[in-house]
LUMLUM-894604 format. One line per field, with one value per residue: residue in one letter; residue number from 0; x, y, z of N, C-alpha, C in turn. Coordinates in Angstrom, 3 decimals. Layout:
BEGIN
gulum	(a;...)
kolse	(NUM;...)
n.px	(X;...)
n.py	(Y;...)
n.pz	(Z;...)
ca.px	(X;...)
ca.py	(Y;...)
ca.pz	(Z;...)
c.px	(X;...)
c.py	(Y;...)
c.pz	(Z;...)
# end
This chain:
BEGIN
gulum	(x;x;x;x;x;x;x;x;x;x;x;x;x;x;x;x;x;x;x;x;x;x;x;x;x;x;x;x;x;x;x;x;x;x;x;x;x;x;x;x;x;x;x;x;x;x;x;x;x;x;x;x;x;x;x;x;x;x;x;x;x;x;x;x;x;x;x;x;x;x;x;x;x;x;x;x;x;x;x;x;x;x;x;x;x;x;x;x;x;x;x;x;x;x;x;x;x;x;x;x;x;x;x;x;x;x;x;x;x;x;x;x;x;x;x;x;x;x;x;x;x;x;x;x;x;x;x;x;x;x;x;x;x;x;x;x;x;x;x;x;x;x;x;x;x;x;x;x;x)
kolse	(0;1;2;3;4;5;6;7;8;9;10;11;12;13;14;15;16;17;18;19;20;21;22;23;24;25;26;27;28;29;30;31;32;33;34;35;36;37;38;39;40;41;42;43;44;45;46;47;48;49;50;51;52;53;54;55;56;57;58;59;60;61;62;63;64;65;66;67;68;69;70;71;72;73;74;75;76;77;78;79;80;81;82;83;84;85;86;87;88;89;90;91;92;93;94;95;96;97;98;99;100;101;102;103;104;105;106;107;108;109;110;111;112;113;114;115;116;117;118;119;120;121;122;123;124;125;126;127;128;129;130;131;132;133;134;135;136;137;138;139;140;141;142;143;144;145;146;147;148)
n.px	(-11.746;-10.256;-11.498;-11.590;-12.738;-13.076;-14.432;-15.394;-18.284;-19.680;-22.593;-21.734;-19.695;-20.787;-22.498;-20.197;-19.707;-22.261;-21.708;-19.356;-19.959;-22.192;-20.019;-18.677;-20.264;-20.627;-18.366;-17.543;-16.381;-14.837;-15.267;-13.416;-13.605;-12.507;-11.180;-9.309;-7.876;-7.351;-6.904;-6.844;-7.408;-10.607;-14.002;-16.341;-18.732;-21.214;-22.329;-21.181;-18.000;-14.891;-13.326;-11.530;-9.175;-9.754;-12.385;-11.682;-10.526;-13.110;-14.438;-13.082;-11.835;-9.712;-9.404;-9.449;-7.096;-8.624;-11.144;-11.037;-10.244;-12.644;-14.700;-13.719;-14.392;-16.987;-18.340;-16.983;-18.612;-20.880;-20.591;-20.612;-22.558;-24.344;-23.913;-24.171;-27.158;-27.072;-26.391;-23.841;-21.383;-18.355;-14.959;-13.333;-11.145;-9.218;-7.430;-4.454;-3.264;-2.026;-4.921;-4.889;-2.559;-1.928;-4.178;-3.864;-1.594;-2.046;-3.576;-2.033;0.132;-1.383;-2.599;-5.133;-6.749;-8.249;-9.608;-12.666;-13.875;-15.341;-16.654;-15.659;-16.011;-17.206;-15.412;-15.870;-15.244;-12.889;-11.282;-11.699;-9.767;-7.591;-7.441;-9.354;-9.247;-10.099;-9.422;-6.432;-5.777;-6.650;-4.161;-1.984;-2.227;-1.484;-3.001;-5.799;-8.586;-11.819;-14.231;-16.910;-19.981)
n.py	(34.781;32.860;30.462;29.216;26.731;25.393;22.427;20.988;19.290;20.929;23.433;25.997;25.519;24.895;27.153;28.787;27.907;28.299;31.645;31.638;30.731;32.830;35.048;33.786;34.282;36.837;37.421;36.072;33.753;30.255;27.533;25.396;22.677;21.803;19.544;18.484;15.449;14.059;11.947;11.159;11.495;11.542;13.091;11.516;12.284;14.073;16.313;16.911;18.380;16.492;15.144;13.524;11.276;8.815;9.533;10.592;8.517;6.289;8.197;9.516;8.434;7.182;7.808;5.731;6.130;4.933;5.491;7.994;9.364;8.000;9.314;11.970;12.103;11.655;14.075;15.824;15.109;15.928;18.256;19.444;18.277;20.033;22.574;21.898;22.493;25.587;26.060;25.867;24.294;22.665;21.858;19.265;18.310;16.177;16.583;15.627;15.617;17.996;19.913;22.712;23.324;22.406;23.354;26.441;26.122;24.579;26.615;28.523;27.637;26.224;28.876;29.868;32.616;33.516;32.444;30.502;29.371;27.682;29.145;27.812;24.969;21.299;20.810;22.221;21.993;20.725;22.939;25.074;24.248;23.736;26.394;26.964;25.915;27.647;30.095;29.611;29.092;31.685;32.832;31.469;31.826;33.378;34.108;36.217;35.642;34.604;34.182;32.303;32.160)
n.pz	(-25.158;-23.055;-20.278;-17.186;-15.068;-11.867;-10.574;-8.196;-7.629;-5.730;-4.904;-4.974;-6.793;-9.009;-9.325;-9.806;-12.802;-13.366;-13.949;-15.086;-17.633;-18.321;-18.127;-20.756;-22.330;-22.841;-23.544;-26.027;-24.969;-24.392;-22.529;-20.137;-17.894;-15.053;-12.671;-9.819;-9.068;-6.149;-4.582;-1.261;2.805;3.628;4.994;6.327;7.041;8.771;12.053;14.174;15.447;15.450;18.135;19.043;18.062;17.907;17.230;14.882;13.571;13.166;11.218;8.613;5.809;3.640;0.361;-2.790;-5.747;-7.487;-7.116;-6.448;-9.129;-10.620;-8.856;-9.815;-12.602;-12.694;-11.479;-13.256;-15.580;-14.658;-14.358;-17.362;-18.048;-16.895;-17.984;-20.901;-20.608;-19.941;-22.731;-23.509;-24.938;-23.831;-22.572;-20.977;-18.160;-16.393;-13.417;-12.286;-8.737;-5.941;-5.602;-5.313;-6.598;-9.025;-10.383;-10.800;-11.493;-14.423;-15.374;-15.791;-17.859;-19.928;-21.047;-19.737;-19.803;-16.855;-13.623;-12.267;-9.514;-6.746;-3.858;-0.841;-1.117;-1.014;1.384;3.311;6.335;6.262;4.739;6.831;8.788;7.208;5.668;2.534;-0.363;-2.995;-1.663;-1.840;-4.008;-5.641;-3.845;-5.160;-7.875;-11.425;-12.916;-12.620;-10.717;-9.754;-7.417;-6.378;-4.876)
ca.px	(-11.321;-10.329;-12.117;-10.910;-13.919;-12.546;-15.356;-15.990;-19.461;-20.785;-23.654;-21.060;-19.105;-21.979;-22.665;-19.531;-19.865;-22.979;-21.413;-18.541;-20.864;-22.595;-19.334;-18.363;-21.738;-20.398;-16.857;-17.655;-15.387;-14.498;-14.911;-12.749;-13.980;-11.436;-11.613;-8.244;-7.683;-6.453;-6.874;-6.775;-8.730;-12.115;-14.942;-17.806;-19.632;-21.781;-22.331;-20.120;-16.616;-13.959;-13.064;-10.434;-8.515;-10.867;-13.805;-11.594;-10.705;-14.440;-15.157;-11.891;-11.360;-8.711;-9.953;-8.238;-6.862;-9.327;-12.396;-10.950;-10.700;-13.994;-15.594;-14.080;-15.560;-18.633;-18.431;-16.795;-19.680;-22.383;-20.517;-20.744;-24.431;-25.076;-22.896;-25.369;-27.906;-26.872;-26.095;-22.112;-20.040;-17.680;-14.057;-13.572;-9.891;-8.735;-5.867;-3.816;-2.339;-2.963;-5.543;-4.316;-1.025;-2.718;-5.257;-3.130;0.010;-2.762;-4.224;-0.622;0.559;-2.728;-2.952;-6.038;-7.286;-8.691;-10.264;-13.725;-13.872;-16.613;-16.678;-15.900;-16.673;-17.460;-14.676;-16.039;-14.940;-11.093;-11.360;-11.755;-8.804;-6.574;-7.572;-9.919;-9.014;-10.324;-8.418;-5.027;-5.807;-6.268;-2.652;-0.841;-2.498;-0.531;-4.193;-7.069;-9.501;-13.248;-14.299;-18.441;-20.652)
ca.py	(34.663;31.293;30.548;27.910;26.696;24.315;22.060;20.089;18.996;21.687;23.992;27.167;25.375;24.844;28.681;29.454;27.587;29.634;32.947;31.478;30.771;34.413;35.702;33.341;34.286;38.228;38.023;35.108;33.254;29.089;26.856;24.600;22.473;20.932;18.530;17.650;14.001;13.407;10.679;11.679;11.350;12.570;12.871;10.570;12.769;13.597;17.604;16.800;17.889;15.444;15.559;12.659;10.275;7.506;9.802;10.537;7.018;6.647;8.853;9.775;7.032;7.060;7.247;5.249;6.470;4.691;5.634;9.176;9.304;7.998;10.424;13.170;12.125;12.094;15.758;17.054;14.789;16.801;19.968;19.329;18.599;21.936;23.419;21.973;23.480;26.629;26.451;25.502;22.994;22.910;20.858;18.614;18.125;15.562;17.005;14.555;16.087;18.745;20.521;24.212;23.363;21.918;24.134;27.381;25.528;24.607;27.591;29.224;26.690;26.514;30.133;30.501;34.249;34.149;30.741;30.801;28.595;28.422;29.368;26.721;23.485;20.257;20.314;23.454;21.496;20.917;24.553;25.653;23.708;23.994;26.813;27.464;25.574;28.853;31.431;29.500;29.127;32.572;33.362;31.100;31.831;34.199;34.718;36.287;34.117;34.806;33.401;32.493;32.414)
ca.pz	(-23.778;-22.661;-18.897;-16.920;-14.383;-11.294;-10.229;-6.918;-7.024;-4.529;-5.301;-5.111;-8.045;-10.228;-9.200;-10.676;-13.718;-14.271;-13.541;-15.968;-18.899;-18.306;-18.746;-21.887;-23.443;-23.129;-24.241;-26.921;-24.469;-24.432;-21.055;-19.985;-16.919;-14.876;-11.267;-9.520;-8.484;-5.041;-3.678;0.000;3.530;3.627;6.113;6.045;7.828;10.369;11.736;15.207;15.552;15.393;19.146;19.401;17.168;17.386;16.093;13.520;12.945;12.671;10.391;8.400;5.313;2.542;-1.024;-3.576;-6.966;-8.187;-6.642;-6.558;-10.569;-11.030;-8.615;-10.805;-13.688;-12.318;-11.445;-14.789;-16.788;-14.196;-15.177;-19.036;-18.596;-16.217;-19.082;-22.059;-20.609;-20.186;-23.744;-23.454;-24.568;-22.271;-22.809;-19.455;-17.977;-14.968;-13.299;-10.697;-7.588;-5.356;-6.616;-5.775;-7.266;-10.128;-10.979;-10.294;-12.914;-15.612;-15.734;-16.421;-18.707;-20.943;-21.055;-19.837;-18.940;-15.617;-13.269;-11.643;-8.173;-5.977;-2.322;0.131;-1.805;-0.264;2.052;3.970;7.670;6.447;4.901;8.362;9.178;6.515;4.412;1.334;-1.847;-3.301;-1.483;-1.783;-5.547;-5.096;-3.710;-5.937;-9.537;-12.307;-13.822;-12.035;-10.056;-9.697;-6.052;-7.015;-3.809)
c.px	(-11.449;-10.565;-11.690;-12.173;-13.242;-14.301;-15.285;-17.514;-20.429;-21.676;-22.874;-19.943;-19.757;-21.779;-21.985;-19.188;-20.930;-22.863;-20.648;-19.112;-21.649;-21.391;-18.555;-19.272;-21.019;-19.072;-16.486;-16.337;-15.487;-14.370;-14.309;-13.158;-12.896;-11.696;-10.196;-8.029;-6.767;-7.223;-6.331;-7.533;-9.843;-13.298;-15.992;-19.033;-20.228;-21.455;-21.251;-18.746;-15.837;-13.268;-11.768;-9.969;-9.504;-11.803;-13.291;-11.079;-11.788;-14.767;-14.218;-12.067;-10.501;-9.649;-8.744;-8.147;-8.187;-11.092;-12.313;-11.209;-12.359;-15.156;-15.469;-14.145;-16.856;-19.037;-17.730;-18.272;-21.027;-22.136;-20.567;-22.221;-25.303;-24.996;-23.888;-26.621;-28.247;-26.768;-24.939;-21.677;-19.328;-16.325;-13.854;-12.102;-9.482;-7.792;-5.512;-2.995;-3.664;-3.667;-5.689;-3.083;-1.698;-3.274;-4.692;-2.426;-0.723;-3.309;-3.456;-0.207;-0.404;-3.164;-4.602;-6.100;-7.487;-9.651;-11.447;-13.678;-14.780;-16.060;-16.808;-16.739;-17.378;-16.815;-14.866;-15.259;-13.254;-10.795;-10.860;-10.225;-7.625;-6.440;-7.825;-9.113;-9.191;-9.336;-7.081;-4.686;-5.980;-4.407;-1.534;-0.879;-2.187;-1.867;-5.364;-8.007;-10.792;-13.601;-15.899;-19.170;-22.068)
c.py	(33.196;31.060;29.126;27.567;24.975;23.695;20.653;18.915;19.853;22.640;25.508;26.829;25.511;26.322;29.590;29.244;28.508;30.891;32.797;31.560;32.330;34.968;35.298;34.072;35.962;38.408;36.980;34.245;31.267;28.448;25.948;24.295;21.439;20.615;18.064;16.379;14.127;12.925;11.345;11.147;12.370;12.375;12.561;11.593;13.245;15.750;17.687;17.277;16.936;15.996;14.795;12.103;9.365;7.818;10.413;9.476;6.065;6.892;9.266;8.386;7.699;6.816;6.635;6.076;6.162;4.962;7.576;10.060;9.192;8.901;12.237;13.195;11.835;13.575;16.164;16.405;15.615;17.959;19.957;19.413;20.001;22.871;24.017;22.971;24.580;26.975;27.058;24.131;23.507;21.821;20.463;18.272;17.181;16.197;16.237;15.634;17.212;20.158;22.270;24.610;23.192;22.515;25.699;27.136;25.560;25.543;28.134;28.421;26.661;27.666;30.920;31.822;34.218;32.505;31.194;29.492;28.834;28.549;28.616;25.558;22.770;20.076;21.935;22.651;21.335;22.124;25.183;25.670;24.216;24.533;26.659;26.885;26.821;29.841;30.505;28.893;30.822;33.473;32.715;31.604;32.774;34.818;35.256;35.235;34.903;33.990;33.581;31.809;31.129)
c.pz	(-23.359;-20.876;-18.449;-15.266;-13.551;-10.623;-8.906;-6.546;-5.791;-5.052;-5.694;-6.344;-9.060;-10.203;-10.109;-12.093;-14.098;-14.620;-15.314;-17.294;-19.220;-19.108;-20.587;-22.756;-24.084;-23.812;-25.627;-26.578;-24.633;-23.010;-20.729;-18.155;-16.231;-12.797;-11.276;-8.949;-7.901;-4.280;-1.903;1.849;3.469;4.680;5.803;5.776;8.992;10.683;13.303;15.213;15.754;16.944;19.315;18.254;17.043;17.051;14.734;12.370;12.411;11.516;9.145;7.553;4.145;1.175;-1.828;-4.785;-7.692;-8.497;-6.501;-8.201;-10.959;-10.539;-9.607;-12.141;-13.548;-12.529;-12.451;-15.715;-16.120;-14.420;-16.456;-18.932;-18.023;-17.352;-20.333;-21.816;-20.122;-21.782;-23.890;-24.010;-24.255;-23.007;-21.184;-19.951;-16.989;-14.643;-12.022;-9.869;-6.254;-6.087;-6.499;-6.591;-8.701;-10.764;-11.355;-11.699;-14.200;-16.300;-16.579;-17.669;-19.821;-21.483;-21.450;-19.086;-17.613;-15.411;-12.343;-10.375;-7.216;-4.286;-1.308;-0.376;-0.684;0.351;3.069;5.387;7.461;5.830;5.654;8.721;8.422;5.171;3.270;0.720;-2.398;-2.867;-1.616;-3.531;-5.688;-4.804;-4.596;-7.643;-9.631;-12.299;-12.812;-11.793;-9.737;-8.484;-6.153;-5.474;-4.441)
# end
């Protein structure tokens, strides 16, 4: 069983990496860890709503390609090492774009079985806004999706 494990950096991704590996361990399955690169705006911070334009001019910055890339190899090399020790190797993927399109297409295309995604990543506040990465990976993917808490 080939598992396809999208990773963010949030504590509900890891989650589902462990879930994922559980289930590898049972079906003598293969992980494949994969992080979409987009470059995008993102929120600094801060636990306030964004009330106006100028607090989201504030707070609101542009990542570059370049700084977007390197953050997701950060987070696939911290999912390889969660991975190790679980007692996984793990194969690590970049994928450029948007990362429900992305993740959703690769899955199909690679023919992996079924994708694990955790529950409201690190972008829980544009979530809100503009719908779950998760659930709209979810409505687009061929393959079953695992939604890990």
């Amino acid at each position: 069983m080939q598992l396809l494990v999208a990773v963010d950096g949030s504590e509900e991704s890891e989650n589902a990496l462990a879930y994922a590996a559980d289930i590898a361990d049972a079906t003598d399955g293969s992980i494949t860890v994969v992080h979409a690169v987009d470059p995008t705006a993102y929120d600094e911070g801060g636990s306030e709503p964004i009330t106006s334009l100028s607090d989201a001019d504030a707070r609101l910055i542009l990542e570059s390609v370049a700084d977007a890339e390197q953050r997701g190899l950060d987070l696939t090399d911290e999912a390889a090492a969660f991975a190790d020790e679980l007692g996984h190797d793990v194969a690590v993927e970049l994928l450029y774009g948007n990362p429900v399109a992305e993740i959703a297409d690769y899955a199909e295309s690679e023919g992996f079985d079924t994708i694990f995604v955790g529950h409201r990543g690190r972008s829980e506040r544009a979530g809100l806004m503009l719908g779950s990465v998760a659930k709209s990976i979810v409505e687009r993917a061929t393959v079953p999706v695992t939604v890990v808490r």
